[in-house]
C-alpha positions as a Python dict, from the first residue, in 0.01 Angstrom:
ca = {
    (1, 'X'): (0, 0, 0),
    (2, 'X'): (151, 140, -311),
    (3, 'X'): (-60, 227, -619),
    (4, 'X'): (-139, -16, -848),
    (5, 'X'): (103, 112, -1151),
    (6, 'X'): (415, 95, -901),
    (7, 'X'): (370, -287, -797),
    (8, 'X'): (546, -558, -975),
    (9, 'X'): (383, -861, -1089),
    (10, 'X'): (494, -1083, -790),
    (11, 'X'): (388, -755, -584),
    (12, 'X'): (58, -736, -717),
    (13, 'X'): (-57, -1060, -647),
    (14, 'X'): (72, -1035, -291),
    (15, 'X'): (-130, -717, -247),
    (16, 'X'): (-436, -845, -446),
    (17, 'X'): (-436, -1148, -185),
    (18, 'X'): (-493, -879, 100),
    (19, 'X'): (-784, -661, -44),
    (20, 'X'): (-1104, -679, -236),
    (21, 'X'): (-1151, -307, -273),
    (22, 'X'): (-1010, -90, -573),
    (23, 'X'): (-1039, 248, -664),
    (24, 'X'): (-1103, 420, -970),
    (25, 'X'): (-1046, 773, -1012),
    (26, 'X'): (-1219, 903, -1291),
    (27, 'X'): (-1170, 1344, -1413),
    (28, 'X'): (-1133, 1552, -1715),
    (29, 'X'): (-880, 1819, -1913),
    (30, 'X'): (-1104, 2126, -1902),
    (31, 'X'): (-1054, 2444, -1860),
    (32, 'X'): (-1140, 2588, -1501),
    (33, 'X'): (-1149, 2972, -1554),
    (34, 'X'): (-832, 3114, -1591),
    (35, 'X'): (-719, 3050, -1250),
    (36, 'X'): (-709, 2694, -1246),
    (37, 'X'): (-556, 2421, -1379),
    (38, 'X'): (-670, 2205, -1699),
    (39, 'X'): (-657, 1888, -1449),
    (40, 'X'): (-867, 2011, -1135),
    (41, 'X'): (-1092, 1742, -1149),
    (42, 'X'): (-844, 1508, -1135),
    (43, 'X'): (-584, 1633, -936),
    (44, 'X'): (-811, 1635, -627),
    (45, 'X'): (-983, 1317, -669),
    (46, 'X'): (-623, 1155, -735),
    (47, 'X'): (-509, 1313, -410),
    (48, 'X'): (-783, 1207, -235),
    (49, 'X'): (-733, 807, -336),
    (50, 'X'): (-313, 885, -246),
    (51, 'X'): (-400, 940, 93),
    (52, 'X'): (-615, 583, 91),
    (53, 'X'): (-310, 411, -41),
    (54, 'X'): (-88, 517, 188),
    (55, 'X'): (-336, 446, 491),
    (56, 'X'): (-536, 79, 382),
    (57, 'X'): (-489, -246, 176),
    (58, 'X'): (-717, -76, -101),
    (59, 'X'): (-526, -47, -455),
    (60, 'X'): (-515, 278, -659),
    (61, 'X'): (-543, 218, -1027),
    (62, 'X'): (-409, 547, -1241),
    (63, 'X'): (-606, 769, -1302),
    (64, 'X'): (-863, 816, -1611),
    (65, 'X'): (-786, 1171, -1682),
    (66, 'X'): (-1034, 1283, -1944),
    (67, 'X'): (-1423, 1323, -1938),
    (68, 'X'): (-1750, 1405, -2147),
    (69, 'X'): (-1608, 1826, -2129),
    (70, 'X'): (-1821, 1911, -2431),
    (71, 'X'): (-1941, 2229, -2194),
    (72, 'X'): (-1621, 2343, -2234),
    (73, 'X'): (-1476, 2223, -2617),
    (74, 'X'): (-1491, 2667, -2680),
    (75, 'X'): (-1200, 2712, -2418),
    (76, 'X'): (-869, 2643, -2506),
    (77, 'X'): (-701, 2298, -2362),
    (78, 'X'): (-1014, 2121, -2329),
    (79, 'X'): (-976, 1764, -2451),
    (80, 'X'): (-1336, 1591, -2457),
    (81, 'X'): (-1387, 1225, -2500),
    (82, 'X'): (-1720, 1136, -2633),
    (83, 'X'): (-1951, 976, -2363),
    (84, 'X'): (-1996, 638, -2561),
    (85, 'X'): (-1541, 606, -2562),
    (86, 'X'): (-1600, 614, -2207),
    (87, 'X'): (-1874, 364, -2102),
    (88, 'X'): (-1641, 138, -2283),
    (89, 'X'): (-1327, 241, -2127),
    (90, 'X'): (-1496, 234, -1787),
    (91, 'X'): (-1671, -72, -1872),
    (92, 'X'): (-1342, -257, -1955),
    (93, 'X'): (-1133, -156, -1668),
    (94, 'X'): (-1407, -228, -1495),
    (95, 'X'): (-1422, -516, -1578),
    (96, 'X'): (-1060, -644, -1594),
    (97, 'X'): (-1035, -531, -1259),
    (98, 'X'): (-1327, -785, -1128),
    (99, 'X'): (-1125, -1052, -1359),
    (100, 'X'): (-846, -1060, -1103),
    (101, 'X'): (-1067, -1126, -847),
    (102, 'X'): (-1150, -823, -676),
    (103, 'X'): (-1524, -774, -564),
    (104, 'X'): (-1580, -401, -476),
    (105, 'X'): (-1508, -43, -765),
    (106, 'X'): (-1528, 249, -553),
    (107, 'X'): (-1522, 518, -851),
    (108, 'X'): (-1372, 809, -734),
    (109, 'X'): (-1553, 1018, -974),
    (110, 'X'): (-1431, 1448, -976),
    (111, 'X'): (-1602, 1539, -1281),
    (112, 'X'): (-1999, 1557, -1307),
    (113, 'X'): (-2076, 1450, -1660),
    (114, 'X'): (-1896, 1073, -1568),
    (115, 'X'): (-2141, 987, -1330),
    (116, 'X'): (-2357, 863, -1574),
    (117, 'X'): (-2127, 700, -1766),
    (118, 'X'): (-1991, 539, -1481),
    (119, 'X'): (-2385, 396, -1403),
    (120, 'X'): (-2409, 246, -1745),
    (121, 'X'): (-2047, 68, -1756),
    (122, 'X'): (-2172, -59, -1378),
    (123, 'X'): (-2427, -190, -1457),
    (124, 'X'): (-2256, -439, -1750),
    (125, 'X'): (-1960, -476, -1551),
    (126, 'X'): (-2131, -608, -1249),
    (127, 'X'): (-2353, -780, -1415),
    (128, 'X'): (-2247, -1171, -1328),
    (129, 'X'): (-2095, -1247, -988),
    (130, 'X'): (-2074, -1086, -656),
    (131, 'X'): (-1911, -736, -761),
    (132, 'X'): (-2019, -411, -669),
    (133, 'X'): (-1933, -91, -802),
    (134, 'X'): (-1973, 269, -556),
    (135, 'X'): (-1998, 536, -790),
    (136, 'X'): (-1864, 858, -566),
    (137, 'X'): (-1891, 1203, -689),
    (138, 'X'): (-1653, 1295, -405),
    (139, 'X'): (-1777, 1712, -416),
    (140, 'X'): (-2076, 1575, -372),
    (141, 'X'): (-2078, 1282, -161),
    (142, 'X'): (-1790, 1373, 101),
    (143, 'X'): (-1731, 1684, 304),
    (144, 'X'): (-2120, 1804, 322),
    (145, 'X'): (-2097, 1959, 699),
    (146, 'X'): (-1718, 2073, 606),
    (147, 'X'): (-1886, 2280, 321),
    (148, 'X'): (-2163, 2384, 496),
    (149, 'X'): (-1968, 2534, 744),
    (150, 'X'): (-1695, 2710, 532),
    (151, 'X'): (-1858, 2818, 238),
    (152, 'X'): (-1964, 3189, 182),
    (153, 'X'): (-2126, 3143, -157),
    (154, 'X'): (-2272, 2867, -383),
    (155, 'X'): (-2062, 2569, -492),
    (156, 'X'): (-1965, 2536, -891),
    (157, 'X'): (-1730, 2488, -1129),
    (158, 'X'): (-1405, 2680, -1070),
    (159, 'X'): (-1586, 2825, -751),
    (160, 'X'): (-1497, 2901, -390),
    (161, 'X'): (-1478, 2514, -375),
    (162, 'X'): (-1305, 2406, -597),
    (163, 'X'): (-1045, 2699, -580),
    (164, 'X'): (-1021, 2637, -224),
    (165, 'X'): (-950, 2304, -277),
    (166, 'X'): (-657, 2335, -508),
    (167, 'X'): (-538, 2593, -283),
    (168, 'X'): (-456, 2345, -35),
    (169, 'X'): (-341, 2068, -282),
    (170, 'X'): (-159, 2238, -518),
    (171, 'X'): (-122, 2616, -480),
    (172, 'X'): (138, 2632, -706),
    (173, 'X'): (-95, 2569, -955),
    (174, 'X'): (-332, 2885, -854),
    (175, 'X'): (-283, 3153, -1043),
    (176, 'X'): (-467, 3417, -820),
    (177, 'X'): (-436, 3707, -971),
    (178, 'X'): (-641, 3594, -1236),
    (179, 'X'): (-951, 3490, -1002),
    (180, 'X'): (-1283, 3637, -1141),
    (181, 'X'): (-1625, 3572, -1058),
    (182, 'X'): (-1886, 3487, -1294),
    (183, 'X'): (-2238, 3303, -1280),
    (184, 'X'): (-2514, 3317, -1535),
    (185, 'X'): (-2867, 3193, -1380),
    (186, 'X'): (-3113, 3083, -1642),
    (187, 'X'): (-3492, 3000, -1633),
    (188, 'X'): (-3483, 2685, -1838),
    (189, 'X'): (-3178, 2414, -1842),
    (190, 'X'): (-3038, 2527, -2185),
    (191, 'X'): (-2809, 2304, -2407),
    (192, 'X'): (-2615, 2493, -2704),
    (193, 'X'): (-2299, 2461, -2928),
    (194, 'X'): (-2333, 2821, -2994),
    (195, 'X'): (-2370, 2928, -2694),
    (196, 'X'): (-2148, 2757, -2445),
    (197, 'X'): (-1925, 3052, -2425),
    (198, 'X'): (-2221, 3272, -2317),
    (199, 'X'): (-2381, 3051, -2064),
    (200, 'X'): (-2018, 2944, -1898),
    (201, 'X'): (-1836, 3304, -1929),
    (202, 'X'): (-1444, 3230, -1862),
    (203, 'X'): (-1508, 2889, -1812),
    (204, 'X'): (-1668, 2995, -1436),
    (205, 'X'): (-1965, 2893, -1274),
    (206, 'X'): (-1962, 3071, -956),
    (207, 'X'): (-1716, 3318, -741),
    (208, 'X'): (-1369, 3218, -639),
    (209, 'X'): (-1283, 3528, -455),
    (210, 'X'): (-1355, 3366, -84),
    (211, 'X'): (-1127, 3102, -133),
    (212, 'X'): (-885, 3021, 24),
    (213, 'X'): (-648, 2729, 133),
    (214, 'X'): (-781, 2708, 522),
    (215, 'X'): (-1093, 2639, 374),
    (216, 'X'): (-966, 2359, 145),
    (217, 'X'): (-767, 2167, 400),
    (218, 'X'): (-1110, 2175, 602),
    (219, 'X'): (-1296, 2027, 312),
    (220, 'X'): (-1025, 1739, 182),
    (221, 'X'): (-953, 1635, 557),
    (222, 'X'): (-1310, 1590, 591),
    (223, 'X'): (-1321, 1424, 260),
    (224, 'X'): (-1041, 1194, 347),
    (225, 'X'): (-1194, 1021, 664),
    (226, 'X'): (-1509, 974, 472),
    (227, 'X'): (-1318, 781, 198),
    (228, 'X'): (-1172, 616, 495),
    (229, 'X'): (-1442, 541, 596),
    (230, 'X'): (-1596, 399, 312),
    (231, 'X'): (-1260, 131, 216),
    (232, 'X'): (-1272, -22, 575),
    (233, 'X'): (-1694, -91, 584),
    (234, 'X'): (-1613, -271, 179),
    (235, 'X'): (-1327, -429, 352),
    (236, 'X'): (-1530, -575, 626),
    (237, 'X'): (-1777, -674, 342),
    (238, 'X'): (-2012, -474, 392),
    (239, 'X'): (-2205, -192, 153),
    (240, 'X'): (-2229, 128, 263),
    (241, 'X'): (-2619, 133, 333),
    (242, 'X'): (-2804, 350, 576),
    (243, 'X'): (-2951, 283, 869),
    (244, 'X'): (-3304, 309, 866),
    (245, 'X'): (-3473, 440, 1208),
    (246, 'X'): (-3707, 185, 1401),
}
């Protein structure tokens, strides 16, 4: 199916006759140490929901590419959107989407501080009818065993996960050379302006020097048949619930 922004009018009612899933992918413009790209957590999530459109009936709306990054405001090329602009952006596409008839969100999410902005624009967007919104935070949610398996050191932000990840994806975008590690363990969960710089040194939280692309493509591929997974049970109607033993 092609993405929502390359359908025509005619198109989209055709395609929006065939599905009732949609997905939302939801980042941020941060910086990602000095190795990364600005986009990370929305180049992978957006890659992710590609491979969906090419493989189901689900539509791909564009993607939201800016987050609550006030973590990172100190590093150059961070763009931060305060959280309140987003529950009402969320909220609204939300919304507009379940206007045309669709009945399940899945909201793709690759960038930690939206997931609770996405939860408080669900909530008001499903708030009358049959809708549904599945709020994914796809590092999270997808590819645990994968990660398990092929990790060497903790997960983070601009990490051996991450980095792997965009080594796959897009390694022209990995600047290698440039990898350092760099993790700062506190006591207490400690939120400062002034400090931001010293609790997040080069924009790291963790060590990218294990990365590498193998290691990605074993991640996303796993990542992939779980989002798979996840279109055809809201296709078939049903919510992705777990099984409890008898």
């Amino acid at each position: 199916m092609p993405l929502w922004t390359e359908l025509t009018h005619p198109d989209f009612i055709d395609a929006s006759n065939r599905t009732e899933v949609v997905v939302l992918i939801t980042g941020a413009l941060e910086a990602h140490g000095k190795h990364l790209p600005l986009g990370t957590d929305t180049i992978l999530p957006d890659y992710l929901a590609e491979k969906i459109a090419k493989e189901t009936n689900a539509l791909v709306l564009p993607p939201i590419p800016y987050g609550d990054s006030w973590s990172f405001d100190p590093f150059a090329g961070t763009v931060s959107v305060s959280p309140e602009t987003l529950v009402h952006l969320y909220h609204d596409v939300m919304k507009s989407v379940f206007n045309h008839g669709f009945r399940f969100i899945i909201a793709l999410n690759g960038h930690g501080p939206n997931a609770a902005l996405l939860q408080q624009a669900a909530k008001r967007a499903t708030a009358e009818g049959e809708h549904a919104v599945i709020i994914v935070n796809w590092w999270i949610d997808f590819a645990k065993t994968a990660r398990k398996v092929v990790l060497t050191t903790p997960e983070g932000h601009a990490a051996e996960d991450e980095t792997s990840e965009m080594l796959f994806v897009r390694p022209d975008l990995v600047d290698e050379a440039k990898m350092v590690a760099g993790r700062v363990e506190t006591k207490y969960r400690i939120v400062s302006a002034r400090y931001r710089e010293d609790l997040l040194p080069n924009a790291i939280y963790g060590n990218p020097l294990d990365a590498s692309a193998d290691k990605g493509r074993i991640i996303i591929e796993e990542a992939i048949e779980e989002l798979m997974e996840l279109v055809g049970q809201l296709e078939r109607g049903k919510l992705p619930l777990l099984e409890k033993d008898e």
